[in-house]
PDB file with one MODEL, atoms N, CA, C and O in Angstrom:
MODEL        1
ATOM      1  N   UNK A   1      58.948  69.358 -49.682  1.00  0.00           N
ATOM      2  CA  UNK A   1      58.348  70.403 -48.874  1.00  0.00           C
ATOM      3  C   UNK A   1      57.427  71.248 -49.753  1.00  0.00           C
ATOM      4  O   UNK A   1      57.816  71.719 -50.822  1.00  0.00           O
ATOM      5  N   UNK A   2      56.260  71.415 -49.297  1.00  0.00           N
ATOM      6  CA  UNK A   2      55.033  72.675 -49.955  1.00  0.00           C
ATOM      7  C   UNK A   2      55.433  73.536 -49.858  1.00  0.00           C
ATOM      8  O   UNK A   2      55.733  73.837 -48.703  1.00  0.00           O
ATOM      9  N   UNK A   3      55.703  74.447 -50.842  1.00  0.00           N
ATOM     10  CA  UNK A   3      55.708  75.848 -49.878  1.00  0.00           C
ATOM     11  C   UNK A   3      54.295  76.898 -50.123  1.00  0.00           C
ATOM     12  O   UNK A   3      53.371  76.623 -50.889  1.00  0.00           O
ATOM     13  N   UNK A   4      54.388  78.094 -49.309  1.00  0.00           N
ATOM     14  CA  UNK A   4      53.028  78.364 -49.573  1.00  0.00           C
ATOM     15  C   UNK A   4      52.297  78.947 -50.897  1.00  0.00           C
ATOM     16  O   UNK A   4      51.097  78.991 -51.167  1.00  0.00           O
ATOM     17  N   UNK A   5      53.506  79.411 -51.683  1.00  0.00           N
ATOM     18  CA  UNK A   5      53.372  79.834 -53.042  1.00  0.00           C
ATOM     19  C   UNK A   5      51.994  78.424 -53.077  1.00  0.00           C
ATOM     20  O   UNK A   5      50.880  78.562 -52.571  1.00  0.00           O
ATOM     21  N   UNK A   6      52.482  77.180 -53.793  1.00  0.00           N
ATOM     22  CA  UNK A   6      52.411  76.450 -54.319  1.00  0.00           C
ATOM     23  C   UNK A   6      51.028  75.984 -53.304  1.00  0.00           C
ATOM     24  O   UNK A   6      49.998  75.568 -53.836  1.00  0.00           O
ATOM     25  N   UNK A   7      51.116  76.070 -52.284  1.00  0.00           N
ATOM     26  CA  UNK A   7      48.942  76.282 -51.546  1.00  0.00           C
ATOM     27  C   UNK A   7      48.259  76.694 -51.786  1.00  0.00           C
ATOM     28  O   UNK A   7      47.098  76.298 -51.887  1.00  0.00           O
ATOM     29  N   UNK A   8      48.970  78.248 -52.093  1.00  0.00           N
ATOM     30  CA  UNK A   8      47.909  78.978 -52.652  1.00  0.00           C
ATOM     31  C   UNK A   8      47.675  78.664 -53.767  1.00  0.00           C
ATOM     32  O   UNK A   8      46.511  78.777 -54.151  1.00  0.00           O
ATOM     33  N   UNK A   9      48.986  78.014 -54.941  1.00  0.00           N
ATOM     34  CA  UNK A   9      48.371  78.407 -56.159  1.00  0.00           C
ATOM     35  C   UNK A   9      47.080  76.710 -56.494  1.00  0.00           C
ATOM     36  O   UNK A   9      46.232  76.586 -57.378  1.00  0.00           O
ATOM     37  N   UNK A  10      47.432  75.813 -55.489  1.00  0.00           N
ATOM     38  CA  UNK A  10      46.032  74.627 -55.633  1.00  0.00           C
ATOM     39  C   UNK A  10      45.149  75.639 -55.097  1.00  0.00           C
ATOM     40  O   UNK A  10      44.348  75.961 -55.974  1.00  0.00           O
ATOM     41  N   UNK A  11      44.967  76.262 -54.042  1.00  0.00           N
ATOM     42  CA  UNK A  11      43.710  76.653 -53.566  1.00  0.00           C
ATOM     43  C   UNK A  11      42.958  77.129 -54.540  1.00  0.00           C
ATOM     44  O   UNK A  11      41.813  76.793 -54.843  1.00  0.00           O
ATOM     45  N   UNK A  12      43.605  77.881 -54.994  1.00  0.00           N
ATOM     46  CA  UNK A  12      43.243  78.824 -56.345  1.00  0.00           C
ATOM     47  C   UNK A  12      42.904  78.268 -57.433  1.00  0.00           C
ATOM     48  O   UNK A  12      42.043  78.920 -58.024  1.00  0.00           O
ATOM     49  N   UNK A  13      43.233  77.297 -57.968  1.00  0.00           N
ATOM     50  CA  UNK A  13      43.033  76.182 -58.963  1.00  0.00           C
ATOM     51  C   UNK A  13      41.933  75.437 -57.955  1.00  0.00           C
ATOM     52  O   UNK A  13      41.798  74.389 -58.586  1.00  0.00           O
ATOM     53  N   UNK A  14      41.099  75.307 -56.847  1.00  0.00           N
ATOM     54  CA  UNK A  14      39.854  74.399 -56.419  1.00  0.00           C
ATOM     55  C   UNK A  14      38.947  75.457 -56.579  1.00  0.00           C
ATOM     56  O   UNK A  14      37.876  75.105 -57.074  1.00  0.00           O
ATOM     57  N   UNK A  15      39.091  77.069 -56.215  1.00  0.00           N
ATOM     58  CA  UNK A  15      37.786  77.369 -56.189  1.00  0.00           C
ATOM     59  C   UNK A  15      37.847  77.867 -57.184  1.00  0.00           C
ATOM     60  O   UNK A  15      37.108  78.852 -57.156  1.00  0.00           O
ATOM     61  N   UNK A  16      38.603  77.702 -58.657  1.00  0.00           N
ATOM     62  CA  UNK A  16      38.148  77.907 -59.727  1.00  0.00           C
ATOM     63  C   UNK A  16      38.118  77.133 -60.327  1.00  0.00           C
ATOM     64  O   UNK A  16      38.365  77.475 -61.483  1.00  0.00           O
ATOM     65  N   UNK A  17      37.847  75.659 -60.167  1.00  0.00           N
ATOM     66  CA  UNK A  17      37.759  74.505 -60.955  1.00  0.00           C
ATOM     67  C   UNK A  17      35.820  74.335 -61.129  1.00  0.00           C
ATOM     68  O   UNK A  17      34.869  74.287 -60.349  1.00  0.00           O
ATOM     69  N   UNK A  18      35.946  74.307 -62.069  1.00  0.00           N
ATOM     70  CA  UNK A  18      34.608  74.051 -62.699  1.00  0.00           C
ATOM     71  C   UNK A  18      33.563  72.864 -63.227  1.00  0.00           C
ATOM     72  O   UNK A  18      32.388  72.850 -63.593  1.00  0.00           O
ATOM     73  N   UNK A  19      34.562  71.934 -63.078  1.00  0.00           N
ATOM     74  CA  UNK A  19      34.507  70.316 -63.343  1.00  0.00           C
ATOM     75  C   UNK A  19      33.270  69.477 -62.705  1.00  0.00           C
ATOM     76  O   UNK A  19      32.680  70.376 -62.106  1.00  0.00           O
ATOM     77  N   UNK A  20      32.876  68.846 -62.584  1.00  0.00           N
ATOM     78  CA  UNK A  20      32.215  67.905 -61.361  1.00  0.00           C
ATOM     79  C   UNK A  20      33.077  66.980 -60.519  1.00  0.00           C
ATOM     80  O   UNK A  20      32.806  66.612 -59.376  1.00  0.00           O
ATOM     81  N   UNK A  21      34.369  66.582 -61.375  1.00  0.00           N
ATOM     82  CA  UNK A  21      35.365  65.837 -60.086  1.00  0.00           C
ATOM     83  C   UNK A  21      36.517  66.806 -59.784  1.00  0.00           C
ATOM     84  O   UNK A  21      37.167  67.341 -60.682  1.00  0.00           O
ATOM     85  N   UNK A  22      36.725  66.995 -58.554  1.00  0.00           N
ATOM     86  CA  UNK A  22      37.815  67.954 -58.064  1.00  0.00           C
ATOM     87  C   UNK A  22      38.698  67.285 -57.894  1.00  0.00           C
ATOM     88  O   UNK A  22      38.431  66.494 -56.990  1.00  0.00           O
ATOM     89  N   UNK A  23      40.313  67.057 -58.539  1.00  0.00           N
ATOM     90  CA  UNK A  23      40.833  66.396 -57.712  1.00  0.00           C
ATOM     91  C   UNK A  23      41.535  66.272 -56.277  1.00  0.00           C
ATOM     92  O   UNK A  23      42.271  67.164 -55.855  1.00  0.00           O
ATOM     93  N   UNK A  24      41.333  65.417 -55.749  1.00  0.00           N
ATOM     94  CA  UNK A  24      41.564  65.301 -54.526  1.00  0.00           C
ATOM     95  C   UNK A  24      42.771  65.978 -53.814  1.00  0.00           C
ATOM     96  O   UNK A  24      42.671  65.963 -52.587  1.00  0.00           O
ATOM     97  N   UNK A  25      43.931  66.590 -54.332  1.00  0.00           N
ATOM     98  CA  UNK A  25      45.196  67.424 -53.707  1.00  0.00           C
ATOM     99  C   UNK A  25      44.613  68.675 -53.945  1.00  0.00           C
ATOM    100  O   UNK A  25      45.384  69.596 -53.671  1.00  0.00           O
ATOM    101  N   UNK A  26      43.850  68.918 -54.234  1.00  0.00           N
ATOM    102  CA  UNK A  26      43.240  69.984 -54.442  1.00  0.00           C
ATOM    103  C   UNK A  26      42.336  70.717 -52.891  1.00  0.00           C
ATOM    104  O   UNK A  26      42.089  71.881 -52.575  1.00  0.00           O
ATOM    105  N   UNK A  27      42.041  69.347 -52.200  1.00  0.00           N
ATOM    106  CA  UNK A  27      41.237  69.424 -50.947  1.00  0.00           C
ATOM    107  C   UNK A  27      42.088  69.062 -49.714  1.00  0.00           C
ATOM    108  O   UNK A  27      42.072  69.544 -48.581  1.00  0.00           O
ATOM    109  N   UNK A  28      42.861  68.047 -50.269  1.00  0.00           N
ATOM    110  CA  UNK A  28      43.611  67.666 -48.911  1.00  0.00           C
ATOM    111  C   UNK A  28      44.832  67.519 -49.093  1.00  0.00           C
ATOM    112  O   UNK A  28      45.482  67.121 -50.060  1.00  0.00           O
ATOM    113  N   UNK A  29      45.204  68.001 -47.718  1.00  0.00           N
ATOM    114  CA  UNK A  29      47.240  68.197 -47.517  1.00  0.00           C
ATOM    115  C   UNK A  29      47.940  67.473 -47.670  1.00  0.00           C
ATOM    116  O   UNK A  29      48.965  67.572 -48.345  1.00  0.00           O
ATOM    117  N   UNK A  30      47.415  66.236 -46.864  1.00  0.00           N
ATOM    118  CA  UNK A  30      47.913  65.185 -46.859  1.00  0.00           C
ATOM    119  C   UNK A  30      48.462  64.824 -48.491  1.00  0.00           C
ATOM    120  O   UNK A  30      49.602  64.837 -48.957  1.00  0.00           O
ATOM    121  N   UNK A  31      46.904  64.444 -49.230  1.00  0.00           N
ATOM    122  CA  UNK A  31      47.271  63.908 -50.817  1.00  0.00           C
ATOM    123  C   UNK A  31      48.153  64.932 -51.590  1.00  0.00           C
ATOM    124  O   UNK A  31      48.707  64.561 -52.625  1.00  0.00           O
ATOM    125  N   UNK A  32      48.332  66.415 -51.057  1.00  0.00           N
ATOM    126  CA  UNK A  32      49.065  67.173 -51.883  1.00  0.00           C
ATOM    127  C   UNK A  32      50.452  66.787 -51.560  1.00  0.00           C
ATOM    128  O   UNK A  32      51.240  66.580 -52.483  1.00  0.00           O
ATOM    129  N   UNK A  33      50.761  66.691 -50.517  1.00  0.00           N
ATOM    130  CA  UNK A  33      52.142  66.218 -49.841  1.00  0.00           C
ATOM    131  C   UNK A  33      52.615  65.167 -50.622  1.00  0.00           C
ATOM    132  O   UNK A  33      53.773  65.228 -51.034  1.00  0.00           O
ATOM    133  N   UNK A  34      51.760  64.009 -50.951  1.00  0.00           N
ATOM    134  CA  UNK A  34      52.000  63.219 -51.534  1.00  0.00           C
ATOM    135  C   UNK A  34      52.244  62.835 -52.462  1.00  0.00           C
ATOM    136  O   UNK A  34      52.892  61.799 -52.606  1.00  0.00           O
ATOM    137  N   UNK A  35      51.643  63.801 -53.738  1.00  0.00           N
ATOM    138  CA  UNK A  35      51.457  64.112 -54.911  1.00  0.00           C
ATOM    139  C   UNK A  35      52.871  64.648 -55.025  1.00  0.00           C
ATOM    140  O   UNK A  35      53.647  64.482 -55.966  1.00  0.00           O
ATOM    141  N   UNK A  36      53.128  65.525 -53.555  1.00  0.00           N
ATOM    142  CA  UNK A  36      54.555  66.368 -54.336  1.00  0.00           C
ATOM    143  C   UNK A  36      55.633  65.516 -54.100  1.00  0.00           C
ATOM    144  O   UNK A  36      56.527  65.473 -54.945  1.00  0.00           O
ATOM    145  N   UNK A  37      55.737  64.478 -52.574  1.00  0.00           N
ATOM    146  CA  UNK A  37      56.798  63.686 -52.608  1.00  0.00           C
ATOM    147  C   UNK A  37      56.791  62.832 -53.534  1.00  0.00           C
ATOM    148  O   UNK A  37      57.818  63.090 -54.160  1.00  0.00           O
ATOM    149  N   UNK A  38      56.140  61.721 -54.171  1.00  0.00           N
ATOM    150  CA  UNK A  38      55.601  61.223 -55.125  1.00  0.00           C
ATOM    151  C   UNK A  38      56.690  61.544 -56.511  1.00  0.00           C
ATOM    152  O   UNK A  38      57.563  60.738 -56.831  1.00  0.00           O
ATOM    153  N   UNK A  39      56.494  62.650 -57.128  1.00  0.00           N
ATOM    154  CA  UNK A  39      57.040  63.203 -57.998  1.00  0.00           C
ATOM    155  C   UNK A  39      58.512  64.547 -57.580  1.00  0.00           C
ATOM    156  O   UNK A  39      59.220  65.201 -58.347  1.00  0.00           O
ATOM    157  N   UNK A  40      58.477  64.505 -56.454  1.00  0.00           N
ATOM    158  CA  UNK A  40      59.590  65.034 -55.899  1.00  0.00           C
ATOM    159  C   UNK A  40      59.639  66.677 -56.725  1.00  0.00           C
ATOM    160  O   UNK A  40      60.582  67.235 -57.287  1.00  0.00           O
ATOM    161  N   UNK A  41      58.300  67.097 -56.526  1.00  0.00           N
ATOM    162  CA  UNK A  41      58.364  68.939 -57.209  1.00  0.00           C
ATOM    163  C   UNK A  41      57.734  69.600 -55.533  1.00  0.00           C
ATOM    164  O   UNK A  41      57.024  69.041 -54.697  1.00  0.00           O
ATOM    165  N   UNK A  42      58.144  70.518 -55.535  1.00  0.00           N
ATOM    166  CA  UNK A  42      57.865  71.141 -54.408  1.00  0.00           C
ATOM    167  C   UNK A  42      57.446  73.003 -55.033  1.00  0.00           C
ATOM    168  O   UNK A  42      57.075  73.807 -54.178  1.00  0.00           O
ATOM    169  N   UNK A  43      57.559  73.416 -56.378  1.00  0.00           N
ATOM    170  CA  UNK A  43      56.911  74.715 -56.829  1.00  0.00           C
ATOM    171  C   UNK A  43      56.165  74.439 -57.788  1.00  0.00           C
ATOM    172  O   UNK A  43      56.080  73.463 -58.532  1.00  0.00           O
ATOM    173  N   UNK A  44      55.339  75.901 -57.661  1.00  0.00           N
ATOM    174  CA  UNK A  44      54.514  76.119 -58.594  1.00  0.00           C
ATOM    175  C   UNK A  44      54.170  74.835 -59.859  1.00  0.00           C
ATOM    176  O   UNK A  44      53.465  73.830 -59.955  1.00  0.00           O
ATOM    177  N   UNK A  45      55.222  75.658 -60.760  1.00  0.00           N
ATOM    178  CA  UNK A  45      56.107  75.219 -62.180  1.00  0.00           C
ATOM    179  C   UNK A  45      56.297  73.939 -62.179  1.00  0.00           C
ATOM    180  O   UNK A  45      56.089  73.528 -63.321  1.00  0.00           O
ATOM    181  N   UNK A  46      56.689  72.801 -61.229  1.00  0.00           N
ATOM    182  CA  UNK A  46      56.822  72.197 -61.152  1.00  0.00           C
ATOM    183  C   UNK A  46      55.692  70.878 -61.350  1.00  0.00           C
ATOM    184  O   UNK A  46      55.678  69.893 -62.088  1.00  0.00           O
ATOM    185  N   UNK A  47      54.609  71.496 -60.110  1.00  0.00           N
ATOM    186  CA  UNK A  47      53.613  71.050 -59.679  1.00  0.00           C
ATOM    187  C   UNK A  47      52.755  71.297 -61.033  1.00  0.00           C
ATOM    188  O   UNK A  47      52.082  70.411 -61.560  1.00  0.00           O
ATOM    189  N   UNK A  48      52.872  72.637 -61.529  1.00  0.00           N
ATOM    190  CA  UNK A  48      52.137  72.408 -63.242  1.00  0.00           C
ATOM    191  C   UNK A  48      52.404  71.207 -63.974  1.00  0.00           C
ATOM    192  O   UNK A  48      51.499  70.452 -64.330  1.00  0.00           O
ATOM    193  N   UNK A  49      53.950  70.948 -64.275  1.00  0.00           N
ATOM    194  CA  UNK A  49      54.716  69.976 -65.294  1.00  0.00           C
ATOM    195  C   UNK A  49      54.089  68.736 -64.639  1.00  0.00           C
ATOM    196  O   UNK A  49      53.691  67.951 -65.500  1.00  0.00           O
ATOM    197  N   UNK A  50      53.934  68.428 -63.714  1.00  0.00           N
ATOM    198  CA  UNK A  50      53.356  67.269 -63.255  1.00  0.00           C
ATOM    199  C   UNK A  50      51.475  67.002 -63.179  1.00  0.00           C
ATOM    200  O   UNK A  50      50.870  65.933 -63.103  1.00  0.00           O
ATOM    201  N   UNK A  51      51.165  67.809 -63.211  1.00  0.00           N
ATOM    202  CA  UNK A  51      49.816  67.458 -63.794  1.00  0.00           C
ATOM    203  C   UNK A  51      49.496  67.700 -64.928  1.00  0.00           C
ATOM    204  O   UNK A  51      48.297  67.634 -65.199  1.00  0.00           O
ATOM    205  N   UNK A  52      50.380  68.033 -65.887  1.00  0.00           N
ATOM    206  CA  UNK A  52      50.311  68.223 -67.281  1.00  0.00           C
ATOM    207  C   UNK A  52      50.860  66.650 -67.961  1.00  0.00           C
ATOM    208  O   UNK A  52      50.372  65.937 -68.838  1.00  0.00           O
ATOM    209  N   UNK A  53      52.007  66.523 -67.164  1.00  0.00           N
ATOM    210  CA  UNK A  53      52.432  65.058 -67.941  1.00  0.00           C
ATOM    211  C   UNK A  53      51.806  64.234 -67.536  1.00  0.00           C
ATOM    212  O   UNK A  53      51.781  63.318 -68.358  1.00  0.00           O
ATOM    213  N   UNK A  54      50.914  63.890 -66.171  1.00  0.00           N
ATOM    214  CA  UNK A  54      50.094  62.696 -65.959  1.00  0.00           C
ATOM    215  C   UNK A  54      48.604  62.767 -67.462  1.00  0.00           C
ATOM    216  O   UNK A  54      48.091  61.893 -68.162  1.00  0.00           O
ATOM    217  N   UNK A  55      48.437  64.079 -67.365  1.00  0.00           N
ATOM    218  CA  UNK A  55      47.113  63.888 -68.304  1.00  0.00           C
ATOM    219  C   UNK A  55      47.721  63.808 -69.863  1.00  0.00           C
ATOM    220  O   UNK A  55      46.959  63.671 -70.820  1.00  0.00           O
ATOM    221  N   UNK A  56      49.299  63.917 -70.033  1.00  0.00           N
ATOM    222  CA  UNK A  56      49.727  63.827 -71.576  1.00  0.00           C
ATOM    223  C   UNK A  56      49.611  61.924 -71.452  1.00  0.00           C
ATOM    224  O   UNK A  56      48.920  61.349 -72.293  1.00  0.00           O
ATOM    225  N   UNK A  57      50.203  61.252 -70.559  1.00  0.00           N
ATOM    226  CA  UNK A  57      50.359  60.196 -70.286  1.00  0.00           C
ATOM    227  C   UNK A  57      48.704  59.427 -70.307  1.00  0.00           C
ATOM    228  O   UNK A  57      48.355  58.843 -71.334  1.00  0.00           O
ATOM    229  N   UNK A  58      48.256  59.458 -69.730  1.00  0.00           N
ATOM    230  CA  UNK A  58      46.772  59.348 -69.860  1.00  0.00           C
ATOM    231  C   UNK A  58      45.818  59.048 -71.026  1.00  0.00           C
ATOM    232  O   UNK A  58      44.929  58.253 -71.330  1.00  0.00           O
ATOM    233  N   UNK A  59      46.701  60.466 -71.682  1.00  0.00           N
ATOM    234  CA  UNK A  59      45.899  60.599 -73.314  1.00  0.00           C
ATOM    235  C   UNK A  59      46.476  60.110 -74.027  1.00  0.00           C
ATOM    236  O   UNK A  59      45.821  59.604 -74.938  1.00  0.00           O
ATOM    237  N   UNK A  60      48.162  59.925 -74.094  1.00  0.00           N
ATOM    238  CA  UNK A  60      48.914  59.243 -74.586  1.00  0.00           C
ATOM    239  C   UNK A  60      48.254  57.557 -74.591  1.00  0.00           C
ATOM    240  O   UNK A  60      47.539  57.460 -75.588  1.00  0.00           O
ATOM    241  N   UNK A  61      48.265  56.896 -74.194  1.00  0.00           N
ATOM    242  CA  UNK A  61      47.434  55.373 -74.015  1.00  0.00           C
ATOM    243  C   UNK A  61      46.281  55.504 -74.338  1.00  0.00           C
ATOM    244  O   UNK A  61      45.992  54.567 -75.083  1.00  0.00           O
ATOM    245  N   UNK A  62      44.855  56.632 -74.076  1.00  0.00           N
ATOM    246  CA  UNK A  62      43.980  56.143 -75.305  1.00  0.00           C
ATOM    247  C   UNK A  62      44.109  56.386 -76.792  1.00  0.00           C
ATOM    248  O   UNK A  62      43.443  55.803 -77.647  1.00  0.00           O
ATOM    249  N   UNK A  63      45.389  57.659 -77.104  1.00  0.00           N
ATOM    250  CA  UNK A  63      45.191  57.608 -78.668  1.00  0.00           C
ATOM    251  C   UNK A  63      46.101  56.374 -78.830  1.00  0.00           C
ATOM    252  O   UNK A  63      45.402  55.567 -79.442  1.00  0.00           O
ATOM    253  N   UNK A  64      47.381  55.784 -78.579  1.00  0.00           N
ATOM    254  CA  UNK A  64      47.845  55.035 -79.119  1.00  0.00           C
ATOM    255  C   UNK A  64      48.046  53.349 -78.631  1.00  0.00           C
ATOM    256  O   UNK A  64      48.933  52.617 -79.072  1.00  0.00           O
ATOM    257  N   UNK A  65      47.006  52.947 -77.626  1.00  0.00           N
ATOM    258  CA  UNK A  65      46.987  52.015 -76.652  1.00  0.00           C
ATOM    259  C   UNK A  65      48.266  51.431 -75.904  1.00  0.00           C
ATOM    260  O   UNK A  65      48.505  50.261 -75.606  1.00  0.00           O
ATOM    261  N   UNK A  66      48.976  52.513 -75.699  1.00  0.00           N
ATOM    262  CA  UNK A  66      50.442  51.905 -74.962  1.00  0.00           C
ATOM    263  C   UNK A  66      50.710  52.839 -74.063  1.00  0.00           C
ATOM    264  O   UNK A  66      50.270  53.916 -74.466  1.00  0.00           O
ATOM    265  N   UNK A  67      51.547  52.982 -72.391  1.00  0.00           N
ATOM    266  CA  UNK A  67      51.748  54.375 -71.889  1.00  0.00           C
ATOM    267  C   UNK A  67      53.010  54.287 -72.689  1.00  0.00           C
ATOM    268  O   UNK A  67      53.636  53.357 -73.198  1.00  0.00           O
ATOM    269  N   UNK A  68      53.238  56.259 -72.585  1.00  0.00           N
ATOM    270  CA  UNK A  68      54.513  56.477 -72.996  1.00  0.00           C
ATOM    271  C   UNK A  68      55.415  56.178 -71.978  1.00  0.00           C
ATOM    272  O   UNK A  68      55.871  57.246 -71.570  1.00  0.00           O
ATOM    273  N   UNK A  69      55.937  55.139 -71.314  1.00  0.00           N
ATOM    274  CA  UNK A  69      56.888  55.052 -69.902  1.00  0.00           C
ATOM    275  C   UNK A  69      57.886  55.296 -70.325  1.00  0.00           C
ATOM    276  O   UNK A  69      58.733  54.962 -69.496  1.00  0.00           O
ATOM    277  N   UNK A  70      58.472  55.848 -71.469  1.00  0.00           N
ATOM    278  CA  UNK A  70      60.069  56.590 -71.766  1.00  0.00           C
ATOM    279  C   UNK A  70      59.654  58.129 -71.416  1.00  0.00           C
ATOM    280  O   UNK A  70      60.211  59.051 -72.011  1.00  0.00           O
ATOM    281  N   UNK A  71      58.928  58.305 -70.697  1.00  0.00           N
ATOM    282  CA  UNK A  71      58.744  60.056 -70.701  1.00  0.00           C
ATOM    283  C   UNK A  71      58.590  60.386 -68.965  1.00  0.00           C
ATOM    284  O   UNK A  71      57.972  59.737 -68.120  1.00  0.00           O
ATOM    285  N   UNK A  72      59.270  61.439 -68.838  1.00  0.00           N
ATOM    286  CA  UNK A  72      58.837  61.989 -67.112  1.00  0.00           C
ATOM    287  C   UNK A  72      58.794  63.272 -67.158  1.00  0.00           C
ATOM    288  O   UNK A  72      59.369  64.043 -67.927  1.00  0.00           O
ATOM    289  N   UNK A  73      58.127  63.461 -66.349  1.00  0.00           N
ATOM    290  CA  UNK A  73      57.257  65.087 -66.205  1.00  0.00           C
ATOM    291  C   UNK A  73      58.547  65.918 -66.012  1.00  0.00           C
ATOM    292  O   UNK A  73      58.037  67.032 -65.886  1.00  0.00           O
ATOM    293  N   UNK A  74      59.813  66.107 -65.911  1.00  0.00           N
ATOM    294  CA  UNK A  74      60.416  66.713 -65.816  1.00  0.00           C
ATOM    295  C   UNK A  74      61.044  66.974 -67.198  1.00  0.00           C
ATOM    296  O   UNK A  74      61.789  67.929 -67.420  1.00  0.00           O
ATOM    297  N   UNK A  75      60.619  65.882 -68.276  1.00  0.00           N
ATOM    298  CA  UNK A  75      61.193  66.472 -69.442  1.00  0.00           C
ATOM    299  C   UNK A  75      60.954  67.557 -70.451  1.00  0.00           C
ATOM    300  O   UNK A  75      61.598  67.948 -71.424  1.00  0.00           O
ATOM    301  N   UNK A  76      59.589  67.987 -69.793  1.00  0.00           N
ATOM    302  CA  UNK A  76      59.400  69.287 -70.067  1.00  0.00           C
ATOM    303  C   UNK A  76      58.665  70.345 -69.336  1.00  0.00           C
ATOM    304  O   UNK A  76      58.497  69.681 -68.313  1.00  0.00           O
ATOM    305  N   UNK A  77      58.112  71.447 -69.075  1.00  0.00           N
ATOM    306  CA  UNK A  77      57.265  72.508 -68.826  1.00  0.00           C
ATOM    307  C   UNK A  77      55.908  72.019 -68.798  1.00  0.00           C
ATOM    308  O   UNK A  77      55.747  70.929 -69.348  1.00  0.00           O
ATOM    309  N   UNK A  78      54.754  72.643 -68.217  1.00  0.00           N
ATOM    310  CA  UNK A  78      53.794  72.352 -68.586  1.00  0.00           C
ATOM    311  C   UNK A  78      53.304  72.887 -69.710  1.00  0.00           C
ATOM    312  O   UNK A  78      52.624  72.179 -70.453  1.00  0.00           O
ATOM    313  N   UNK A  79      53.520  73.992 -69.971  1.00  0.00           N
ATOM    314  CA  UNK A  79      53.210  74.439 -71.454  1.00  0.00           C
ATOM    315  C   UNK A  79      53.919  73.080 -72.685  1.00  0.00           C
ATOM    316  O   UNK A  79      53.141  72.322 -73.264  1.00  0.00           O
ATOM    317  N   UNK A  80      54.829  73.030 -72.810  1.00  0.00           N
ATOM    318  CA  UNK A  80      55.468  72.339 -73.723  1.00  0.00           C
ATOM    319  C   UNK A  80      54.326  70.785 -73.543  1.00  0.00           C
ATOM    320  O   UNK A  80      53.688  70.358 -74.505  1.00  0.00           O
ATOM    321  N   UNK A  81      54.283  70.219 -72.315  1.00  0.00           N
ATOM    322  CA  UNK A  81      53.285  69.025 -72.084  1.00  0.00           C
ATOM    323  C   UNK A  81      52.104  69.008 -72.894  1.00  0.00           C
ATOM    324  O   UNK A  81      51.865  68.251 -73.836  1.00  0.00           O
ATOM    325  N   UNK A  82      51.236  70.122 -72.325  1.00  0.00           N
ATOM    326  CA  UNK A  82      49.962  70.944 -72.891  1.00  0.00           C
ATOM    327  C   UNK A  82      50.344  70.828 -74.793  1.00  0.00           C
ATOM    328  O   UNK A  82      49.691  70.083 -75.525  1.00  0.00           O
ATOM    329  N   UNK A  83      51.033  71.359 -75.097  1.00  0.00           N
ATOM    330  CA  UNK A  83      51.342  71.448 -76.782  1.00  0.00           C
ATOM    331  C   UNK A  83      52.020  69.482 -77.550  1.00  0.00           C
ATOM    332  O   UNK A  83      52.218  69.132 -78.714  1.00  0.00           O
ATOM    333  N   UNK A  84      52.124  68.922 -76.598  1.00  0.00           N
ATOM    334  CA  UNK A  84      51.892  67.436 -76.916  1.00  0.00           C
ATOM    335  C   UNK A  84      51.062  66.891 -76.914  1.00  0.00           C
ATOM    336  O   UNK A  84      50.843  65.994 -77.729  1.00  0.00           O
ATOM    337  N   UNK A  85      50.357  67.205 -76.073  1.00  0.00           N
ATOM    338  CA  UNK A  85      48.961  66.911 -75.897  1.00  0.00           C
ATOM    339  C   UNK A  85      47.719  67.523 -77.158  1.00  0.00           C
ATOM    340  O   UNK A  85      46.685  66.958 -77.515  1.00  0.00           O
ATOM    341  N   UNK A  86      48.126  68.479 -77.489  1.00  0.00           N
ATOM    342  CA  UNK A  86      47.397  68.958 -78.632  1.00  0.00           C
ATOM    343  C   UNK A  86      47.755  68.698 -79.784  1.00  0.00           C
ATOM    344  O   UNK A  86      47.218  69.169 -80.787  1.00  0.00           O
ATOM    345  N   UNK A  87      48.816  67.825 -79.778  1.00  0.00           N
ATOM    346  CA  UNK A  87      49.576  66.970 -80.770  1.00  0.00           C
ATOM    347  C   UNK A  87      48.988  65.406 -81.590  1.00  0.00           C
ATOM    348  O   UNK A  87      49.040  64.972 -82.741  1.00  0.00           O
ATOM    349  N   UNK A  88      48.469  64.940 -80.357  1.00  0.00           N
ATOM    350  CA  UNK A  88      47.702  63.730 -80.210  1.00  0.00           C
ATOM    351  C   UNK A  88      46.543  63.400 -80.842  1.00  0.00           C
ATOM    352  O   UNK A  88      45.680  64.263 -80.683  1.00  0.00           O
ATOM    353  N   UNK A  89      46.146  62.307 -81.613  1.00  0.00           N
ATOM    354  CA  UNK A  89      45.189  62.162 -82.231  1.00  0.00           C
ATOM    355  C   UNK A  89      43.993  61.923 -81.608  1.00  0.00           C
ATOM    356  O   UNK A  89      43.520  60.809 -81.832  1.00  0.00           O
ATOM    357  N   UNK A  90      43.412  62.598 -80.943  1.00  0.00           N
ATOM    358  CA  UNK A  90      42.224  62.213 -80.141  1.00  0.00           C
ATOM    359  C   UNK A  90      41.191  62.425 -81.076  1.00  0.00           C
ATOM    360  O   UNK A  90      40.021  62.206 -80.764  1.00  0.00           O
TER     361      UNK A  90
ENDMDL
END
C-alpha cells in the first residue's frame, strides 16, 4: 500500500529532478505501485533504501563486472547504500 507521505515525497523528487530521464514511478501510479509491491516497501525510508540499492547494484556490476545478488535493499538505509556506493571504484 502507498501511503500519501510516500506520493508526496515522489512528487517532490519529479518536480525537482533535474536529469533528462525521469524515472517513470515518478509519473505514474500504476509503476509506483509496482515498484513498491515489487520490493514490498510501502514508506518513505523504505522507498529511499530501494532506489539507493538498485543504483549500488547497478554500479556494483560496472566497477566489478558481476551483480552483487548476495545483497537486498533492506540490508541497509539509503544513506548507508549511498556511502557504498562512494566506496566503489568508479
Amino acid at each position: 500500500m502507498i501511503t500519501e507521505e510516500l506520493r508526496q515525497h515522489v512528487a517532490k523528487l519529479a518536480a525537482n529532478h533535474t536529469g533528462c530521464f525521469v524515472p517513470i514511478e515518478y509519473e505514474d501510479e500504476d509503476a509506483l505501485a509496482h515498484h513498491c509491491e515489487h520490493y514490498g516497501c510501502s514508506t518513505v525510508e523504505e522507498y529511499e533504501a530501494t532506489t539507493a540499492w538498485e543504483s549500488y547494484f547497478d554500479l556494483h556490476k560496472d566497477a566489478y563486472g558481476h551483480k552483487p545478488r548476495w545483497t537486498k535493499w533492506s540490508d541497509h538505509t539509503a544513506e548507508e547504500w549511498h556511502e557504498l556506493i562512494a566506496q566503489l571504484p568508479l
